[in-house]
C-alpha positions as CSV (number, residue, x, y, z in Angstrom):
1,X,-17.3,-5.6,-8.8
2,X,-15.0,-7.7,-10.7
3,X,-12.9,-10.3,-9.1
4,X,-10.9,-8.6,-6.4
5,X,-7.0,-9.3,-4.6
6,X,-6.3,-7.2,-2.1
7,X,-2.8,-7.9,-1.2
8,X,-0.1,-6.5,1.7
9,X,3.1,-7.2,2.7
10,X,3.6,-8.8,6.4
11,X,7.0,-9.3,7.4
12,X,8.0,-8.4,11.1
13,X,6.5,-8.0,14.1
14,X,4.9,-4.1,13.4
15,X,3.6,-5.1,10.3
16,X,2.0,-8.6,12.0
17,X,-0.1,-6.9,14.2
18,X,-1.2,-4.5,11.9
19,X,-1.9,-7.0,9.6
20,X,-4.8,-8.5,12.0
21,X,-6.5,-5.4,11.5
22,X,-6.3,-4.9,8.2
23,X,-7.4,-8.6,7.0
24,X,-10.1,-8.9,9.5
25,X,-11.6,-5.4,8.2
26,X,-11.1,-6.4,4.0
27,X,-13.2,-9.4,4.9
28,X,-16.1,-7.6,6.5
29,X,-16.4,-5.3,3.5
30,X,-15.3,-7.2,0.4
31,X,-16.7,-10.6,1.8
32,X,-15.6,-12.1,-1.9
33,X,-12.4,-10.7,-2.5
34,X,-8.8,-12.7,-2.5
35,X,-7.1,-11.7,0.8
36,X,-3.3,-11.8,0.4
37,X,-0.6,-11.6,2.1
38,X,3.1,-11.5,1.3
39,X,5.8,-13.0,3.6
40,X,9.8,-13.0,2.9
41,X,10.7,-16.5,1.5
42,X,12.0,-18.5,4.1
43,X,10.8,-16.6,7.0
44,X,10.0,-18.4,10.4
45,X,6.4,-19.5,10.7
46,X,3.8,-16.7,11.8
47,X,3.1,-16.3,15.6
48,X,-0.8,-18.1,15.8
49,X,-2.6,-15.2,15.8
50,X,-1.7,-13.7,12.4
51,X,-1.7,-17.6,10.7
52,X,-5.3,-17.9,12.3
53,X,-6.5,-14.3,11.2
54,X,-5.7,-15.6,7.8
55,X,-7.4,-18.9,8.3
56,X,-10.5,-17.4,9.6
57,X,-10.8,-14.8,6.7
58,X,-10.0,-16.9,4.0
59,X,-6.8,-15.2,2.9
60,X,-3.6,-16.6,2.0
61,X,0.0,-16.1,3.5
62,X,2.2,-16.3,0.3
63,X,5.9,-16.2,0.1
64,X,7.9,-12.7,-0.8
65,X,10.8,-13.7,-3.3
66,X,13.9,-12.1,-2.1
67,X,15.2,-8.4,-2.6
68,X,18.7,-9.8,-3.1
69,X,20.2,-8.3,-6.3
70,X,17.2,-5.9,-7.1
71,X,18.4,-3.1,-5.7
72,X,21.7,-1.7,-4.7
73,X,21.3,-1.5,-0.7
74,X,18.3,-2.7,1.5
75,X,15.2,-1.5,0.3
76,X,12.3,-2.4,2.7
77,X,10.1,0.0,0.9
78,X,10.4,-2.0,-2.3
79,X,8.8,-5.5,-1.0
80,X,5.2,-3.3,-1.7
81,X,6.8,-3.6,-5.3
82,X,8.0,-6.8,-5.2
83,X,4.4,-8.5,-3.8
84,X,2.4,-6.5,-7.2
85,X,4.8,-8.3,-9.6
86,X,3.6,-11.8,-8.4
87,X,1.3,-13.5,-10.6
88,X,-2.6,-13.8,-8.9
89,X,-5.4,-15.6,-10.6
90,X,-7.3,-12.1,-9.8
91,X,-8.9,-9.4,-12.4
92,X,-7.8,-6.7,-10.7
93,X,-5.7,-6.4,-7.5
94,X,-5.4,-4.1,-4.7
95,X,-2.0,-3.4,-3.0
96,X,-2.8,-1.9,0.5
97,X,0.4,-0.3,2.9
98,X,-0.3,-2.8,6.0
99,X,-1.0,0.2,8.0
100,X,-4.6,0.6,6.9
101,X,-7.8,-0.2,7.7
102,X,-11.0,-0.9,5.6
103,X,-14.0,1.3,6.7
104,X,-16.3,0.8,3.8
105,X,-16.0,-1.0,0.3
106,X,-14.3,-0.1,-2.2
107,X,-16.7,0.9,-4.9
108,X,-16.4,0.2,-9.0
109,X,-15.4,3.9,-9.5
110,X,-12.4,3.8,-7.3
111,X,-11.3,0.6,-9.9
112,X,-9.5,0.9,-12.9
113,X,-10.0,0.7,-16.4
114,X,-8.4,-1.5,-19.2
115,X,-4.5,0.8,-19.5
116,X,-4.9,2.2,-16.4
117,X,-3.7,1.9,-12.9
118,X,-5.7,3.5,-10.5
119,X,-4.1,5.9,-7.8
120,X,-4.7,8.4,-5.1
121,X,-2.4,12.0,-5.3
122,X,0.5,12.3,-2.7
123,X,-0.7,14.3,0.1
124,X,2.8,16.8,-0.4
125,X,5.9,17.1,-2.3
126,X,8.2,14.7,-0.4
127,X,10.6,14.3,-3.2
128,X,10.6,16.1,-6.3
129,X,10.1,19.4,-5.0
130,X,13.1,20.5,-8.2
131,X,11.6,19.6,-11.6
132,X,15.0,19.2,-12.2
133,X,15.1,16.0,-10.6
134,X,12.2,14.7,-12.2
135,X,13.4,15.9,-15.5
136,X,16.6,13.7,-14.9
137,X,14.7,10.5,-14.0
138,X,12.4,10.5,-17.1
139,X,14.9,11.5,-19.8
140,X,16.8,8.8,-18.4
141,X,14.7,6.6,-19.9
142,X,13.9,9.0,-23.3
143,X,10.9,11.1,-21.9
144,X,9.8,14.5,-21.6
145,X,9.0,15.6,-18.1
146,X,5.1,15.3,-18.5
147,X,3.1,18.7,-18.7
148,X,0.1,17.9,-17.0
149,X,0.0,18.5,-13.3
150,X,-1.8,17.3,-10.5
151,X,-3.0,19.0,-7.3
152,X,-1.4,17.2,-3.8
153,X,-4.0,16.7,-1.1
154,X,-2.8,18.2,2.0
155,X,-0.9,21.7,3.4
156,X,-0.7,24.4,0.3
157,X,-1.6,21.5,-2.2
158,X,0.4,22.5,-4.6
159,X,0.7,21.4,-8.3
160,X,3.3,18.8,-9.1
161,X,4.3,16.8,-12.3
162,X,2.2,13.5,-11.6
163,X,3.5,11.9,-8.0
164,X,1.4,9.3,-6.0
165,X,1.0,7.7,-2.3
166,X,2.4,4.1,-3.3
167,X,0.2,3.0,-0.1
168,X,-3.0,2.4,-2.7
169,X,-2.2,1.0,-6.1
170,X,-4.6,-1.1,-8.4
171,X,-4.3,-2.7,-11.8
172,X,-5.6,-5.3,-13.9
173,X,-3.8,-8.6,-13.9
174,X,-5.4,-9.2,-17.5
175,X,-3.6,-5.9,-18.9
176,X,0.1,-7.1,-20.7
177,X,2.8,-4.5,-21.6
178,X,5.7,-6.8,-23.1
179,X,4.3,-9.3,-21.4
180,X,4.3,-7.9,-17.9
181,X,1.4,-6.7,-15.2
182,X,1.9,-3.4,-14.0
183,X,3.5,-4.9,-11.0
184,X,6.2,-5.8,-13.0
185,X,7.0,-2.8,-15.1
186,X,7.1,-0.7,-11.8
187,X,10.2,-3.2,-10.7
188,X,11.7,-3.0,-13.3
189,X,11.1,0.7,-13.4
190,X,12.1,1.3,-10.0
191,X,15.3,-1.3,-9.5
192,X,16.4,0.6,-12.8
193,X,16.2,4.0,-11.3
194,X,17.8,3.1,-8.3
195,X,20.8,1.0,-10.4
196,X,21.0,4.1,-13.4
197,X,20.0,7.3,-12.4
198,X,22.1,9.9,-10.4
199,X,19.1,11.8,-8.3
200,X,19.4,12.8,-4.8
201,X,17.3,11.4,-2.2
202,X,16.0,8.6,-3.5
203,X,15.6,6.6,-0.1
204,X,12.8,6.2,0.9
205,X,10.7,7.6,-2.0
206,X,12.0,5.5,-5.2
207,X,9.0,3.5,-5.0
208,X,6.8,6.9,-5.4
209,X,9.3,8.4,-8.1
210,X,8.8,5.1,-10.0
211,X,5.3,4.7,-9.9
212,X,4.3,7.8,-12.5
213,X,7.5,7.2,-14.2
214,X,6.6,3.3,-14.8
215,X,3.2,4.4,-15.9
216,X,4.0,7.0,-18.6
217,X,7.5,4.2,-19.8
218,X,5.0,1.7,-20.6
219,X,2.0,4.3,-22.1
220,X,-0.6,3.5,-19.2
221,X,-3.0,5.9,-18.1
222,X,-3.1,6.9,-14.5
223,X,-7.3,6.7,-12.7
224,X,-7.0,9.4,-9.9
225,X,-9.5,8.0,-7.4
226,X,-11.2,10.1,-4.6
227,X,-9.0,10.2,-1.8
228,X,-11.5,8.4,0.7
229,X,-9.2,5.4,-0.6
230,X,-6.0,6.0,1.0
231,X,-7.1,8.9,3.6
232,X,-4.0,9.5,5.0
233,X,-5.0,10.9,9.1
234,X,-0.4,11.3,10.2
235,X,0.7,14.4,11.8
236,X,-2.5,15.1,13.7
237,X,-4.9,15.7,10.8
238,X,-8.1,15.7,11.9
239,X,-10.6,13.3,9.8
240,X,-14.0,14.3,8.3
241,X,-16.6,14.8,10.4
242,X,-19.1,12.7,9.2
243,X,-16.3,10.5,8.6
244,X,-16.8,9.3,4.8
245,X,-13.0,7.3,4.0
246,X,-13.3,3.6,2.6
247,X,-9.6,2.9,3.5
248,X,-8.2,5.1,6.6
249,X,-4.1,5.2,6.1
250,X,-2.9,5.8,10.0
251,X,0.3,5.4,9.9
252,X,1.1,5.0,13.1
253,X,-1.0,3.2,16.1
254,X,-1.6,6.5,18.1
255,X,-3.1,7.9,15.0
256,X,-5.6,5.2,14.5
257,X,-6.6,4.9,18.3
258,X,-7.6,8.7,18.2
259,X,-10.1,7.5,16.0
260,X,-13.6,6.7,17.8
261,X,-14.2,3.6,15.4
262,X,-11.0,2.5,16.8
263,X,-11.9,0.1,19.3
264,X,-14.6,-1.5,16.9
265,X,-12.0,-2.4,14.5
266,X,-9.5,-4.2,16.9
267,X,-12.5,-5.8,18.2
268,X,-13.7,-7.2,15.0
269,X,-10.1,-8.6,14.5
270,X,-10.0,-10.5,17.9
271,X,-13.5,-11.6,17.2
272,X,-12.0,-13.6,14.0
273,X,-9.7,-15.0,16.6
274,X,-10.3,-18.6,18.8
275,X,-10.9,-17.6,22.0
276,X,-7.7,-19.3,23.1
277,X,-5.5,-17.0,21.0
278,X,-6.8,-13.7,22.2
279,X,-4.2,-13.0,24.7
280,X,-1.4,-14.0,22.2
281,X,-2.6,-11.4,19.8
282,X,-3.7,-8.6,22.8
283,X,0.0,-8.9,23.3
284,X,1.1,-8.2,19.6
285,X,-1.8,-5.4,19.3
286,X,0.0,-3.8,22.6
287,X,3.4,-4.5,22.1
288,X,2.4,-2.2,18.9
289,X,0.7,0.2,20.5
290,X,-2.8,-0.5,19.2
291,X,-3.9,-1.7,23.0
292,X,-2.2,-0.7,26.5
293,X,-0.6,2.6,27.2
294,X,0.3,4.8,24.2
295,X,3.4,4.1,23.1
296,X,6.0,6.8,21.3
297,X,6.8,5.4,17.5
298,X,9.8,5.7,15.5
């Protein structure tokens, strides 16, 4: 495996906690790789736990530029975007939604290639289930809707024009369009879309309608990778039995705790932890539902 960067955004409390899990399970499967994560510039320090996850892992807590002036109302969606674009001495790098957890390395397959940008298929049609809108957002920028399609991973699994999960997305830091990474021309790609083009709907999927758009803009090829590397388990979907995923999307904590490897991954991230920190970050792991009583999410 080439040099790895697996990067994530943490930035409020939710996203802390989660973050414990999801650092402590990229170390014990990519023992090598660059562990990153992104804060909001500025931001008050991170509560013990989370700063000593990152200590004990190796990874870095780096700071998030601002979203002020990139796009034209509040965007939390678009720090995922905003964390690719940063520059990482890295040959390829991994952006992760913090809600996942590691279950098994990644493999070389699942990386991609020089001009491409490897990706996992939407699991349905969230936006875009008109053409028409899809026609409007790439003629805005002088292209034909594409004609290939691809097949979604979950309910009827249709066939759409090409349209991703933005929770998994991988690209070379050594591949230059004009002088930008990937990262970069998706920014650009979605701060233009959400400044330029009159489509309904946009919130909260622009970074998902930029992501193909970006890619066929700057004439990169898309790697669809298996879906055991964003397995998304919301709205009660069962998982595999045996269960195969390398990276298990859950979404939400009562989604991940009906999981039976659950418990093993929580206690992996306290186990990075100084004793002396483990009720600190019991509380954040139950204040977010991950521990405790189940709790009802928004």
């Amino acid at each position: 495996m080439p040099d790895l960067a697996f990067l994530f955004v943490v930035e409020g409390p939710r996203l802390e906690a989660q973050s414990l899990l999801l650092a402590a399970s990229i170390r014990r499967h990519h023992p090598k790789a660059m562990i990153l994560g992104y804060r909001p510039l500025g931001a008050e320090p991170p509560p013990a736990p989370v700063a000593a996850i990152f200590a004990a892992t190796g990874g870095l807590l780096l700071p998030l530029p601002p979203a002020r002036g990139i796009w034209r109302g509040p965007y939390p969606h678009g720090n995922k975007i905003i964390a690719l674009a940063q520059p990482r001495d890295a040959a390829i790098s991994v952006f992760l939604d913090t809600d996942m957890v590691m279950t098994a390395p990644l493999a070389p397959e699942d990386m991609p290639g020089h001009g491409e940008v490897s990706v996992v298929p939407e699991g349905i049609q969230s936006w875009g289930k008109e053409e028409g809108r899809w026609e409007r957002v790439y003629a805005h920028f002088g292209l034909p809707l594409p004609e290939e399609r691809i097949r979604l991973l979950r309910g009827a699994r249709r066939h759409s024009p090409p349209y991703f999960n933005a929770g998994f997305v991988a690209q070379r830091e050594t591949d230059r369009v004009e002088g930008m990474t990937f990262g970069q021309l998706w920014l650009d790609t979605a701060r233009r879309i959400d400044h330029e083009v009159g489509v309904a709907n946009k919130r909260p999927w622009l970074d998902q309608i930029a992501l193909p758009v970006a890619l066929r803009r700057f004439g990169l090829r898309y790697r669809l990778i298996d879906e055991a590397a964003n397995f998304s388990i919301s709205n009660g979907r069962k998982l595999p039995d045996p269960f195969t995923p390398k990276v298990l999307h859950y979404h939400r904590s009562g989604f991940l705790r009906a999981w039976d490897g659950a418990d093993a991954v929580i206690a992996q991230a306290l186990d990075c932890l100084p004793p002396a920190l483990h009720p600190e970050a019991e509380a954040m792991l139950t204040a977010a539902g991950f521990l405790g009583d189940l709790i009802e999410e928004s």
